[in-house]
N, C-alpha and C positions, 0 to 999 in steps of 0.2 A: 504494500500500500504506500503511494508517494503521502508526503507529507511535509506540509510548509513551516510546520513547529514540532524541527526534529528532537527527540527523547535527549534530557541531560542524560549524559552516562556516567550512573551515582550505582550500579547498581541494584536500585529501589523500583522498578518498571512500572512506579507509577503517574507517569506521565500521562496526558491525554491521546497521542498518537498510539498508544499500546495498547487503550481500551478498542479502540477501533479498527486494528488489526483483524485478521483471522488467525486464530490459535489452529497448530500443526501438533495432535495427537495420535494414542493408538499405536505405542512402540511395539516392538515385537523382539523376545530374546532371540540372540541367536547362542548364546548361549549363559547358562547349561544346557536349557531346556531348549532346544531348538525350535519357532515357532511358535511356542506359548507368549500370551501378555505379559507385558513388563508387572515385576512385583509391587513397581512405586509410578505415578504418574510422574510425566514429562510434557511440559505446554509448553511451546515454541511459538515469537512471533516474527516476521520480519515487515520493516518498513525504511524508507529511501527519502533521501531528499536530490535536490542536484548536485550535491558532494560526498554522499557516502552511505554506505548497505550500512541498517541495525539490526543488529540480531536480540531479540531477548528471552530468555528462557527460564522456567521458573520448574528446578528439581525437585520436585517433593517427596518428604524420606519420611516414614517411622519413625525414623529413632536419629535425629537428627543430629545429638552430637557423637556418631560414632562415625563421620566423614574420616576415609584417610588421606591424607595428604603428605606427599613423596617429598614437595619439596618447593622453595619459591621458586628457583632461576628459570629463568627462561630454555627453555624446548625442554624440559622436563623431563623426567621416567614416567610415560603415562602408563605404562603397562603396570604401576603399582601404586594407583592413585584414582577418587574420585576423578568422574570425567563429564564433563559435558562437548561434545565436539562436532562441527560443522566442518564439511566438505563441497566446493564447487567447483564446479566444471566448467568454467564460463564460457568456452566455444561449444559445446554440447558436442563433442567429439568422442564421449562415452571413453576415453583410455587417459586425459590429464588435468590436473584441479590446482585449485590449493586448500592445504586444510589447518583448519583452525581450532587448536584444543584448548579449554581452560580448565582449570581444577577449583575448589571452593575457596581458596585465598585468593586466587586472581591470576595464579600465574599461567602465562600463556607459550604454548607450542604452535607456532608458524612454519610451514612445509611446504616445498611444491611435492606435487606428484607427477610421476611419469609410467607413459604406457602400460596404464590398469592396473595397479598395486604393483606393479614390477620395480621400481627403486624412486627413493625419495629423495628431497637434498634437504636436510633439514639445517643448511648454513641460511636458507632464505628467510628473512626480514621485510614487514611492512611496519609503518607507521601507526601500528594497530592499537585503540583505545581498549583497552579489559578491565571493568570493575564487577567485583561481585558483594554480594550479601549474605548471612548465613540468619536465619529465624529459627522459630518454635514449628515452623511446616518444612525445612529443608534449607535450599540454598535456591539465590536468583542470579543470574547473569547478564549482564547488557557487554555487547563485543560491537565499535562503528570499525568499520572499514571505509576508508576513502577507495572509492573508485579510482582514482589515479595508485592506487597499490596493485591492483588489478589487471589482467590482461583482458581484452573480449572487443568485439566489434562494435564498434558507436554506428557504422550509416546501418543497423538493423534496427529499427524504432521499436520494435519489444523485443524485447533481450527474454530469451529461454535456456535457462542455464541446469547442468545437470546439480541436483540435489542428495545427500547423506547428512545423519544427522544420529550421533554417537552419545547415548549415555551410559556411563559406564558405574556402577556399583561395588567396590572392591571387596569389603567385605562378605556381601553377597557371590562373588566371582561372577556379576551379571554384567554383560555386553548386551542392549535393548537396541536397535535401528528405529528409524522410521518408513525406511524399505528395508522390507525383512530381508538377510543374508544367511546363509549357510555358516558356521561355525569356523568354519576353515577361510573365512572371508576375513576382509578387513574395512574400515571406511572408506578407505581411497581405492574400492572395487567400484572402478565408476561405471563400468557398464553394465552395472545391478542399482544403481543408483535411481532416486526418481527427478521428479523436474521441478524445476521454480519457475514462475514464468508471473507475470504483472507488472516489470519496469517498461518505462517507455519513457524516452528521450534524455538517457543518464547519457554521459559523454567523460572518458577518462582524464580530460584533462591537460594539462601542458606533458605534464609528468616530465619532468627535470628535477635530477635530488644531486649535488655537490657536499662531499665532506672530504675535507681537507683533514689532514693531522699533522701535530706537530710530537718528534723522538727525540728523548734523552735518554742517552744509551752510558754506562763503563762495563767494560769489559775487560777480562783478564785469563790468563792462563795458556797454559802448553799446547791446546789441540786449538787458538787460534793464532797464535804465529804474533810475530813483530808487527806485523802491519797491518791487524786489525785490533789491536788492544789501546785501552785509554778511555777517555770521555771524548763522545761525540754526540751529536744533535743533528735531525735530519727533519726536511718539512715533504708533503706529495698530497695527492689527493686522489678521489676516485670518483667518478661523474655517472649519474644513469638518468639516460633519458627515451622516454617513449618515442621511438623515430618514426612509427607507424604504430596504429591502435593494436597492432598484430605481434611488433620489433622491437626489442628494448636493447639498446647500445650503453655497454660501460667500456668507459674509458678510465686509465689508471697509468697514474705518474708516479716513479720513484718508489713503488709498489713496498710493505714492508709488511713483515709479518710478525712483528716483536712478541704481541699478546698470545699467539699461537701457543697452546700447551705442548708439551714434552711427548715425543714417542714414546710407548709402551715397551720395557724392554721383554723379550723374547729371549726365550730356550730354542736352536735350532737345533735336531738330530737327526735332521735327512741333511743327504750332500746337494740341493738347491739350495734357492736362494732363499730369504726371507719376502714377504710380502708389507710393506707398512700403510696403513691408509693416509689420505688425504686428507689434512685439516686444516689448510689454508683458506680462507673465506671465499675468496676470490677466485679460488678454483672448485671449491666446493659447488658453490653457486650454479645452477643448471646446469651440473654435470651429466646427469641423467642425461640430455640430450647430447652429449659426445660420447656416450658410454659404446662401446664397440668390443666382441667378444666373447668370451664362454660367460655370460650371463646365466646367473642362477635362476631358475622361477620360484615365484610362493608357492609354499603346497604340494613342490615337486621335489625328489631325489634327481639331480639330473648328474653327478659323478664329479662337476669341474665346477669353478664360478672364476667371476674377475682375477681372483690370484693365482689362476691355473695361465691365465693368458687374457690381457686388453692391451688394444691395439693401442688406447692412448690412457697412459698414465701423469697425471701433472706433477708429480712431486719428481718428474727430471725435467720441470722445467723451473727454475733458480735452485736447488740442492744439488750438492755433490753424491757422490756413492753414499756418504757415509751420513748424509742429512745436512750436511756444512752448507748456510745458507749461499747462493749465488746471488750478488745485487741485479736485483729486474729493475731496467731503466723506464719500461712501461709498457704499453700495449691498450690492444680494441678486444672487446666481443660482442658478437650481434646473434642473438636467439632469440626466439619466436615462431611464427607462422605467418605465410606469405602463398598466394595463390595454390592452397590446400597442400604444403609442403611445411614442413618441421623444421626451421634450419639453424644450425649453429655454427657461425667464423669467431676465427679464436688465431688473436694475430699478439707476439707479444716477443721484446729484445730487452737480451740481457746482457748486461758489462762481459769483460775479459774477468777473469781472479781463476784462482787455484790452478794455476797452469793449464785452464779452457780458454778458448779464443770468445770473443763475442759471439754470440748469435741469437739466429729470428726462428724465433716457432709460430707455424703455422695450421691451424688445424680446420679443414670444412665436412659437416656434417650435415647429411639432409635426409631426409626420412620423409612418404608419402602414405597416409591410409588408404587401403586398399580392405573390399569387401567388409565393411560395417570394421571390426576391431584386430584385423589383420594390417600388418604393414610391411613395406619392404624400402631399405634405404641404402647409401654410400656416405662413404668418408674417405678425405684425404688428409695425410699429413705431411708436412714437410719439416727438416729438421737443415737449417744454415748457418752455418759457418761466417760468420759476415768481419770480422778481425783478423789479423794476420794466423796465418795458419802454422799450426804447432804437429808438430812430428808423430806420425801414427795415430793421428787424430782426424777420424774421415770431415772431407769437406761439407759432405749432407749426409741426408738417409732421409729416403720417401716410404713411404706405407700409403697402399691400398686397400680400398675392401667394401663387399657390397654383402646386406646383411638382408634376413628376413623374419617375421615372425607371423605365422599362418594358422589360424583356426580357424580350420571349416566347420568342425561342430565345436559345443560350447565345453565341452570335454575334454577334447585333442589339440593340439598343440606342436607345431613343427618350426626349429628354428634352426635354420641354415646358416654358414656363413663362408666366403672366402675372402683370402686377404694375402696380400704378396707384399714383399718390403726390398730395397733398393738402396744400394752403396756403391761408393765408387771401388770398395775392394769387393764388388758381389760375385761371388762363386758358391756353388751348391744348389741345394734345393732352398727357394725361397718363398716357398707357397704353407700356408695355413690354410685348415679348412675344416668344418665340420659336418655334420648333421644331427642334429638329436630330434627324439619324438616324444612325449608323452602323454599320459591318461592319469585324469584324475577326476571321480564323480566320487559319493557319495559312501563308496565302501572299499575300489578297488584304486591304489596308486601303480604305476608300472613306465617305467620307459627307457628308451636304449638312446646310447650317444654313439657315435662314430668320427673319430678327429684323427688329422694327420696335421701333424707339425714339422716342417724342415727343416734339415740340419744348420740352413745358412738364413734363415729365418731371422732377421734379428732388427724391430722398432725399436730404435734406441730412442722414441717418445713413446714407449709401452712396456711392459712388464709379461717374460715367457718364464714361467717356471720351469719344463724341459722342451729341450728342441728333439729333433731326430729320432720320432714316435708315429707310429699309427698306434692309436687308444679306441678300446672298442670297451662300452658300460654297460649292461643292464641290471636293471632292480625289479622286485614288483613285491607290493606288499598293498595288506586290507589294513583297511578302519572301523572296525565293530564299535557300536556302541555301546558293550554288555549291558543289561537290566542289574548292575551291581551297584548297591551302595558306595557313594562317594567316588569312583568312579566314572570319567566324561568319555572315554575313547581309549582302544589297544591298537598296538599298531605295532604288529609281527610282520619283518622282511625278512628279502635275500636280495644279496648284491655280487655282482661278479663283474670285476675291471680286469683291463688284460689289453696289455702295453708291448709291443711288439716295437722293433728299431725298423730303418726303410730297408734293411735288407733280410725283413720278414723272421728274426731271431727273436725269440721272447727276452724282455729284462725286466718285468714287473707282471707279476698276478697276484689279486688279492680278490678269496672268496669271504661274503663274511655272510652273517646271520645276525639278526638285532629284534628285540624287544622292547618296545616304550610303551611306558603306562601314562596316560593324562587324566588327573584326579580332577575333582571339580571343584578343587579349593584354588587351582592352579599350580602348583606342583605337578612336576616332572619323573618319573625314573626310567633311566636307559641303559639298557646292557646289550653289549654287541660280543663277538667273539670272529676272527677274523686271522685267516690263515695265506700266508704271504710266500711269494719267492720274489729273490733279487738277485740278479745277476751285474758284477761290477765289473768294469773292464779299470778302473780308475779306482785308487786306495781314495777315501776320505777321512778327515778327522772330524770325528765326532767332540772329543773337547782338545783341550794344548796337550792332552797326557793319554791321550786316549785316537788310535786309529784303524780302521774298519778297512783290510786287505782285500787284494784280489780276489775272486771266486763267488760260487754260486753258495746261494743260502736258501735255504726252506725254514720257516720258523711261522708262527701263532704265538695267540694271546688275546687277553677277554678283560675288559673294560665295562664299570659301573659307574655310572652318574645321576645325584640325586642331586633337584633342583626345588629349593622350596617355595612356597605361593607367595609372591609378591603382595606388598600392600599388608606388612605385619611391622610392628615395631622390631622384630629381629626375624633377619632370612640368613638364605645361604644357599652356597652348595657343597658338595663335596665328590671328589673321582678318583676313583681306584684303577689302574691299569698294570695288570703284571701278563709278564709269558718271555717270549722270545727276542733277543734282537741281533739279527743277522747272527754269528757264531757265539752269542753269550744270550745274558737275560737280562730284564727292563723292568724296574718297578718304578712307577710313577704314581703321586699322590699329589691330589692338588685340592684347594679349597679359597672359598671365599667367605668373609661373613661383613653382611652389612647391617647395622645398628641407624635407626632414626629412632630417638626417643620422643622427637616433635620434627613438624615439617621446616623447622630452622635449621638443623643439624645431621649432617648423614656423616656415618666415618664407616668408610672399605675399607676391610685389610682382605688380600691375597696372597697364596703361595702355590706355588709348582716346587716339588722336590722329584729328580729323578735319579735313581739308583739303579747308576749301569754296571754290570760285572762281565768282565771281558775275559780270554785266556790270558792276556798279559795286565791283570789288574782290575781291581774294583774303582769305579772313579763315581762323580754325584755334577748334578748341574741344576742349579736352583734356581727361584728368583723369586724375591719376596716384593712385595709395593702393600702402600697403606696411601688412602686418599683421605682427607675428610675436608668439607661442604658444610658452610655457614653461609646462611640467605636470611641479612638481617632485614628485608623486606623485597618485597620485586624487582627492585631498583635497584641494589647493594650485595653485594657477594665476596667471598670471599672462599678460595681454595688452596690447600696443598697440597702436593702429591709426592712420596717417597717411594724409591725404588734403589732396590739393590741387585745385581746381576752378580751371582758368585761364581761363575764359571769367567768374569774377565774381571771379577772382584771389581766391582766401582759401585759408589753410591750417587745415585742422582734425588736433586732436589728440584723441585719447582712451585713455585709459591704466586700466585694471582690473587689480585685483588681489583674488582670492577664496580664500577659506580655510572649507571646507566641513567645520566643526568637529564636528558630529554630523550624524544624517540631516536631512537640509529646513533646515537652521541653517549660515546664512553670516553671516561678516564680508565688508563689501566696500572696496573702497577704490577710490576712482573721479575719474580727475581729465578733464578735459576742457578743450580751449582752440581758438577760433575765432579767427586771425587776418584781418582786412584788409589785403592787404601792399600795396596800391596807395593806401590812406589811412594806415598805417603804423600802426593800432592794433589793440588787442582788442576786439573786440567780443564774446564771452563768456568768463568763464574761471568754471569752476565746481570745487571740490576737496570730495567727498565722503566720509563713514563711514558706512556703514551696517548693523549688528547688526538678525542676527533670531533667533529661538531657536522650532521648531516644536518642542510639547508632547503626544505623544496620550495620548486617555484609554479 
């Protein structure tokens, strides 16, 4: 309903615009009970003026102070907290939205989605207003969204947008829709979703937002060299503007990532590489639409995902190998939708340092829907050298690759892909390729993968875990519901991988068998048992004191994991893994326990201990971390995170603190320190400020 005297947002929804609305009821679980009525009522209303969607909804509970609440900060654990949440679709394209969660203190998760529940980017930010209330009948929410935070077509004079709409109960373990979903569903299944429809004549806006920052930086220590230690200060900014009601352009000067929390240290004990995610903002940011590669699905076993192989990964674009930042001198990106095409350019140059020469990355991605929620797309990358050129250092590297994703029934699902990559030293095979298929209704999961990777294969703006394989997968396992107390779903597989080199030799098979139970409290238990052969042409070390020789291995082993129901004042998990490891044996214990005594304060501690015994010696490779989370209101935070690696003995420290002084506008305060405790020094300590101030026009 438009309206000329839009709702203060107090959280109180009693405003005159609200009375006059049409209230949106009649949830429906999707789970426990699949299809039954919601246990607690949910009235939703929406109204518009000519600057901004409101949303408001008024949760009513039983027993009202028994809300749980995870946490203030922003994009929250919603999986262990009340919920109230809104998803839309604003091109009605049934596969991409954004979605909007709050919890009963106020805090707010903002997400785009992409292609139907298939990957989210939860680094994305609007200017979004959230207040709530809490009563003697429940809790109320009012959420404005300005239309200039928004994607969607203005010359359509009524806007029909797809609709979902999320209350979540934790206590309860109830998940209620307003279009009923299957259990195995989530909100941003947008083409189960229903429709909104009643705007007419909204218009997005100039949509121009500028924030500048200004960096105080010292820095100190061994792993950064002479010539980046000391105090420095550095100013840049990042601009986005709507270039078409379809195309949103950021542009980014002197680019820095100082607030960026600390990688996660890892235990490796395969001879690959390791995988680290992406947590840069800026790259985070609708990365879904460059995403290219062994894509995992919801819901599926498919054998491989992004750390098996994508064609583009952005953390080599300003990091070294080892995470050591590269200065980005700046860069374009342009995403959106343009004459029924998905596209994303991704143009960006970096300084000369660490003995790399400068250079320009370039990335284009375009994607077209095809047959209602099927699509098929291309990507190109290019990777240049633009600086004096350094010895053994290729002057580019190109990647190709044209991708697809096909469901002819609502069941089946087939996602191909090929992709070939290009250097000026290229020899060998340099073709990637896959096929996978699968099924998934109602009781029966199953589906087979088929991929070949070459030997000479090699985006050096993407990440291959192994090259010179043909990988052949299948799985298939059911989802009973049993009629058992406390019990929600069993879910008994069988898996068989089998990994061949191009000249058709086996070096990898693993058959396994697995058992999960999902309780209805939300609790997990999983036991697998999984019988292996590896064949090495190449000795690898497993730790400094420890190395795993030439020859053929046969070996097993069986693993437990219990995962307890989110949304309690104390959780956890805990995993047991013993049996074989290539000519010795492997005991691995790992656990986590998280404590919220109130939604102010959360403190993780984690650990992995593994106890390897080899014929030349018993050796151990650990890794402990503890994080604890203080949110002294929605706007105020503060974090640490400790980590110890004792397999290269170092302690790492990192220490944030944020003050979210307007919308999009932090101060940050950021300290960080790497100890050596076996050499007894630092090797980095970094103490940061960083100010930014997002401006729209």
């Amino acid at each position: 309903m438009h309206t000329d005297q839009p709702p203060t947002v107090d959280g109180r929804l009693d405003d005159p615009a609200w009375q006059q609305a049409q209230p949106l009821t009649g949830f429906v679980q999707s789970r426990p009970v699949t299809g039954a009525p919601a246990t607690e009522e949910t009235v939703v209303r929406f109204v518009y003026d000519d600057r901004a969607l409101y949303i408001g909804a008024i949760c009513y509970d039983s027993e009202p102070d028994r809300f749980f609440v995870s946490s203030l900060k922003q994009d929250f654990n919603s999986g262990g907290s009340d919920v109230f949440g809104v998803t839309l679709d604003t091109y009605l394209d049934r596969r991409n939205g954004f979605m909007f969660l709050v919890n009963p203190e106020g805090a707010l998760k903002d997400v785009q989605i992409f292609d139907d529940s298939r990957s989210e980017n939860q680094a994305w930010e609007g200017p979004i207003r959230v207040e709530t209330t809490a009563n003697d009948e429940g809790w109320t929410v009012e959420i404005e969204i300005p239309f200039s935070t928004l994607r969607f077509n203005p010359s359509e004079e009524d806007q029909v947008w797809g609709l979902q709409i999320l209350r979540r109960i934790r206590r309860k373990s109830e998940d209620t829709f307003w279009a009923p979903l299957d259990r195995r569903d989530q909100i941003h299944k947008m083409s189960k979703a229903g429709t909104l429809s009643g705007f007419r004549g909204v218009k997005p806006g100039l949509n121009l937002r500028v924030k500048p920052y200004v960096l105080a930086e010292d820095q100190s220590g061994a792993l950064l060299g002479e010539d980046r230690g000391g105090t420095s200060g550095d100013v840049g900014f990042d601009v986005k503007f709507g270039v078409t009601p379809g195309l949103t352009l950021d542009l980014t000067y002197n680019t820095d990532f100082a607030q960026v929390e600390v990688d996660q240290e890892q235990v490796n004990l395969t001879r690959f590489p390791l995988f680290f995610p992406e947590k840069r903002d800026f790259f985070v940011e609708n990365s879904g639409t460059f995403a290219f590669g062994d894509q995992s699905e919801r819901s599926y076993r498919t054998g491989v995902s992004l750390r098996d192989l994508t064609l583009f990964h952005s953390r080599r674009i300003g990091l070294a190998g080892a995470g050591e930042p590269i200065p980005i001198l700046g860069g374009a990106r342009l995403t959106g939708r343009t004459g029924g095409f998905e596209v994303g350019l991704l143009n960006l140059q970096t300084r000369e340092s660490r003995g790399l020469p400068a250079e320009n990355f370039s990335v284009f991605r375009a994607r077209r829907n095809v047959f209602g929620t099927s699509d098929v797309g291309a990507v190109f990358i290019n990777r240049q050298a633009t600086g004096a050129g350094v010895e053994g250092y290729p002057d580019f590297n190109r990647s190709f690759g044209f991708d697809a994703n096909l469901r002819p029934l609502p069941s089946l699902l087939f996602a191909p892909f090929v992709a070939f990559t290009r250097s000026p030293d290229s020899s060998g095979n340099e073709l990637a390729a896959r096929m996978w298929v699968g099924w998934r209704d109602e009781l029966w999961d199953a589906s087979a993968l088929w991929r070949h990777v070459g030997d000479s294969f090699n985006p050096t703006v993407g990440f291959v875990r192994r090259r010179d394989i043909r990988q052949s997968y299948a799985t298939v396992g059911l989802h009973p519901r049993p009629p058992v107390p406390g019990i929600q779903e069993v879910n008994p597989y069988l898996e068989l991988d089998y990994v061949e080199d191009l000249r058709s030799v086996l070096v990898t098979r693993t058959r396994a068998a697995g058992f999960d139970v999902a309780f209805l409290n939300g609790s997990r238990l999983s036991l697998k048992y999984s019988d292996r052969f590896e064949l090495l042409r190449e000795p690898f070390r497993v730790t400094s004191d420890a190395t795993i020789p030439v020859g053929r291995y046969d070996f097993g082993g069986g693993s437990l994991q219990y995962r307890s129901a989110p949304g309690r004042v104390l959780s956890g998990f805990v995993g047991v893994e013993r049996g074989g490891f290539f000519h010795g044996t492997r005991t691995s214990l790992s656990g986590g326990l998280v404590w919220r005594p109130n939604y102010h304060l959360s403190v993780d501690l984690s650990a992995v201990h593994n106890n390897i015994s080899l014929p030349d010696g018993t050796f151990t490779a650990d890794v402990f971390g503890s994080r604890i989370d203080y949110g002294f209101s929605t706007r105020i935070f503060a974090s640490a995170f400790v980590q110890y690696n004792a397999a290269q003995d170092q302690f790492v420290t990192n220490v944030r603190f944020n003050y979210l002084y307007s919308p999009l506008s932090d101060i940050f305060l950021v300290y960080t320190e790497r100890r050596d405790l076996a050499a007894s020094e630092t090797i980095e300590r970094v103490l940061a400020v960083k100010v930014s101030k997002s401006i729209g026009f």
